[in-house]
C-alpha positions in Angstrom: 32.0 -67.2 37.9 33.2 -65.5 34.9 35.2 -67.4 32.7 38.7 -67.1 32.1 40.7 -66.7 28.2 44.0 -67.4 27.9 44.4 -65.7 24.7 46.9 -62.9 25.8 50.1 -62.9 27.7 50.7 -60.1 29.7 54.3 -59.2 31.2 55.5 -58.4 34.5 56.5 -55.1 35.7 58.0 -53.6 38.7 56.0 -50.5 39.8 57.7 -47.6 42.0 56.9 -44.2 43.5 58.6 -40.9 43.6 57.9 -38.0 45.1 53.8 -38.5 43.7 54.9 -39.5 40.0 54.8 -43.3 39.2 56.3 -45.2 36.6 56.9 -48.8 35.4 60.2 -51.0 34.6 58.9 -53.2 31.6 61.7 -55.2 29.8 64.3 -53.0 31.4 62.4 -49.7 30.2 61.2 -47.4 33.0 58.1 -45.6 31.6 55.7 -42.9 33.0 52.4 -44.6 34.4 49.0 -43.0 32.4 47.8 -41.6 36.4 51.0 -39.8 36.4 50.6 -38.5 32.9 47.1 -37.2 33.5 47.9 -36.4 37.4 50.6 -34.3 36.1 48.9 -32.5 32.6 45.4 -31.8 34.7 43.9 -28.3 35.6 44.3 -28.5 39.5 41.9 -25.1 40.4 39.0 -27.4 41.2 41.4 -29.3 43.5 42.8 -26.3 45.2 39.7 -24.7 45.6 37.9 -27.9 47.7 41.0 -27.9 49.9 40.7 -24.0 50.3 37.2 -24.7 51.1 37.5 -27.6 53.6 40.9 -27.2 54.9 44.2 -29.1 54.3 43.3 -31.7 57.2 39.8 -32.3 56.1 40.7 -32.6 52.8 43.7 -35.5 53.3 41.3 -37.1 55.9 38.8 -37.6 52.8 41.1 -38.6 50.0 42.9 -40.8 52.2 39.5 -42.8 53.1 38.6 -42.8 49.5 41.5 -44.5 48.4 41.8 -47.0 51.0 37.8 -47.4 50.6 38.8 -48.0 46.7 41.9 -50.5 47.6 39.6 -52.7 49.0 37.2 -52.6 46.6 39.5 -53.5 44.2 40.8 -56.3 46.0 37.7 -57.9 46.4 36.8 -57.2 42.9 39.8 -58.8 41.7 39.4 -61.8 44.2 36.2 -62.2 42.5 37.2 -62.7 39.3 40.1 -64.6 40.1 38.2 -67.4 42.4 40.4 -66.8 45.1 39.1 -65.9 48.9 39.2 -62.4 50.7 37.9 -61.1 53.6 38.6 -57.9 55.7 36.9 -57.6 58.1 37.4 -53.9 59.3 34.0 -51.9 58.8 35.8 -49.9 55.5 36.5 -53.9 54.5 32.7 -54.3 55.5 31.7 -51.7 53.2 33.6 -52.1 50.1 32.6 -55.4 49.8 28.9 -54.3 49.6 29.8 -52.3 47.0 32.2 -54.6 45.2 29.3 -57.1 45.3 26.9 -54.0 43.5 29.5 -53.8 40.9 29.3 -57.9 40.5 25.9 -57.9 40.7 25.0 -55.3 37.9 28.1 -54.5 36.2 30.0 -57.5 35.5 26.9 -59.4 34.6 27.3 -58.9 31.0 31.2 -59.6 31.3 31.3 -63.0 29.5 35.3 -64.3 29.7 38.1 -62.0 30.9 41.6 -62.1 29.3 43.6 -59.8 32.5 42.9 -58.8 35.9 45.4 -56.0 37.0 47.2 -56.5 34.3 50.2 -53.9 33.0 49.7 -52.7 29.8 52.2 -50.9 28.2 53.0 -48.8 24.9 56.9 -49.3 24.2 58.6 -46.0 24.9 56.0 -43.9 25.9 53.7 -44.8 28.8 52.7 -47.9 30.7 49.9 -48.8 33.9 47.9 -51.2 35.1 44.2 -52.4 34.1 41.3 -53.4 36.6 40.1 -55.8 34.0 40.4 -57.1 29.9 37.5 -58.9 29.0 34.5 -59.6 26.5 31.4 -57.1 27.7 28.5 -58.5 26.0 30.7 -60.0 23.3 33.0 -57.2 22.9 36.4 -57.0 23.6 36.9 -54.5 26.2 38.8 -52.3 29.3 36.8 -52.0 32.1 37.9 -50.0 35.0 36.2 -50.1 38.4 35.7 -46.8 40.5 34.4 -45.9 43.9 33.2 -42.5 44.3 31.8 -40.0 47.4 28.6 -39.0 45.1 27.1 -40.2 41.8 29.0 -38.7 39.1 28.2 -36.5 36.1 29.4 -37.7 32.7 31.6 -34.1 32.4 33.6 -35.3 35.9 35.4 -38.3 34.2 37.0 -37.2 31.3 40.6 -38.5 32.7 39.0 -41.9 33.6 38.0 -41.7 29.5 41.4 -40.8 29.1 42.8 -43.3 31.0 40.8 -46.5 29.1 41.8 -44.9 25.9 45.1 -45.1 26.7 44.9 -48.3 27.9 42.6 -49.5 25.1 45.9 -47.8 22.5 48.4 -49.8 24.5 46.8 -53.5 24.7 46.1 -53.1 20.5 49.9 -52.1 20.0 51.5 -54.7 21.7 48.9 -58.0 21.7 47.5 -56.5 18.0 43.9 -56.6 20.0 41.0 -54.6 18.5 39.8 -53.5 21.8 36.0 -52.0 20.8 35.2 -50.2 24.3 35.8 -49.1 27.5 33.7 -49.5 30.8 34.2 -47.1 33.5 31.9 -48.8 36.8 31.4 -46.6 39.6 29.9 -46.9 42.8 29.2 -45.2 45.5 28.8 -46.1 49.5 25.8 -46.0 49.3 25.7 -48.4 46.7 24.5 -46.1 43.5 25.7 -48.0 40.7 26.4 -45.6 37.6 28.0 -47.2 34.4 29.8 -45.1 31.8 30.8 -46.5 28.4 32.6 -44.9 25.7 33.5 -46.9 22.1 33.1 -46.2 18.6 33.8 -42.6 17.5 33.9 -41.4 21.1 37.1 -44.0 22.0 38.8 -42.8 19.3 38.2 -38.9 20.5 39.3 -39.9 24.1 42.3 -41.8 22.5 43.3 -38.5 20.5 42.7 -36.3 23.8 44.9 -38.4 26.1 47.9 -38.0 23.3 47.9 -34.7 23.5 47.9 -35.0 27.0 51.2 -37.4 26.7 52.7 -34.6 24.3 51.8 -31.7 27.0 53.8 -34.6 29.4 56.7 -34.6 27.6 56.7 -30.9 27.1 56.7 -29.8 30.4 59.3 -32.7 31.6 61.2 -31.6 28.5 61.7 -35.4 27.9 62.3 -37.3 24.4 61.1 -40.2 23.8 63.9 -42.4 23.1 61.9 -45.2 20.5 59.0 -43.0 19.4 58.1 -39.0 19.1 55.2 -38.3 20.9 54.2 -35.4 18.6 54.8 -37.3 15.9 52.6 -39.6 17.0 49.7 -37.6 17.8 50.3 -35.9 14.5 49.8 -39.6 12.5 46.5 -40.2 14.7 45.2 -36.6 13.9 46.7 -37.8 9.9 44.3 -41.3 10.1 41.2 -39.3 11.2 40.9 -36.8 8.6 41.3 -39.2 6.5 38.6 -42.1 8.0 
């Protein structure tokens, strides 16, 4: 079992859905969730052209089963780590849990204490979702997000996930004034291909500055103002402290 730090306090949110965008109430704040951000700023042609290719039915049928293959995966995932029991005993329940155990087995392995599980992170007037995990990965602080996927996938297919820890990563140093060093994305597939995708140093920082300007394209297109902080602005200081790193 992986040991737990109580280092952080994370707070409470209430999540809700509308019409396919999400969003968070922290503190009274209702923010756009970093799924709906990239959901919402993404070029859909790839997406369009798979349902074009296997029909409308197929392609709900499949993304439906994915993401209640990936719920359960979660939970077990998240059982794991927080000693607690779960069983489900459907054969999707059957299968996730092999692969949640793949992902115990070989990813979290070098996960030495964790400091959140599901956890909302949030950056004050601008954004806000929730974590798979906060922890030390071989002694360094990071976000790790678990993914199950159809096929292995190619390092070019998960720039949003990147997107996504950076974001994350961005959100837990504002608020808990964490140096968060890297992200882990673990995916696996059911047929229990294990692929592990990290991203820190100069690369975090790129994926950080990529998912801002995915936050100001956001804004722009909802033709929303921040009410406590500019998004260009901010993307403009972050652009401001790399030329001059």
């Amino acid at each position: 079992m992986i040991k737990k730090n109580e280092r952080y306090t994370y707070v409470d949110a209430t999540r809700s859905e509308d019409h396919g965008s999400r969003t968070y109430d922290v503190n009274g704040n209702r923010l756009p969730s970093v799924t709906t951000i990239l959901g919402k700023t993404k070029d859909q042609s790839f997406i369009r052209k798979w349902k074009a290719k296997v029909g409308e039915v197929e392609a709900e049928r499949i993304k439906n089963q994915s993401s209640n293959r990936g719920t359960s995966m979660h939970k077990y995932l998240e059982n794991y780590i927080l000693q607690e029991g779960y069983e489900d005993m459907t054969p999707m329940g059957q299968l996730a849990k092999t692969m949640a155990q793949k992902v115990i087995d070989v990813g979290l392995a070098p996960v030495d204490e964790w400091y959140g599980s599901e956890v909302t992170l949030y950056y004050p007037g601008l954004y806000a979702g929730s974590t798979d995990l906060v922890c030390k990965h071989n002694g360094v602080d990071a976000i790790v997000d678990f993914k199950q996927s159809n096929r292995p996938k190619r390092d070019e297919w998960i720039e949003d996930y990147k997107m996504q820890i950076a974001a994350y990563a961005m959100a837990h140093d504002y608020v808990h004034k964490s140096k968060i060093e890297k992200g882990v994305i673990m995916v696996c597939t059911p047929d229990l291909y294990y692929q592990e995708f990290i991203i820190q140093g100069l690369e975090l920082r790129k994926w950080k500055h990529e998912f801002l300007k995915r936050l100001d394209m956001f804004h722009e297109i909802k033709r929303e103002k921040s009410s406590d902080i500019n998004t260009t602005q901010l993307l403009k200081e972050f652009e401001k402290d790399g030329n001059e790193a």
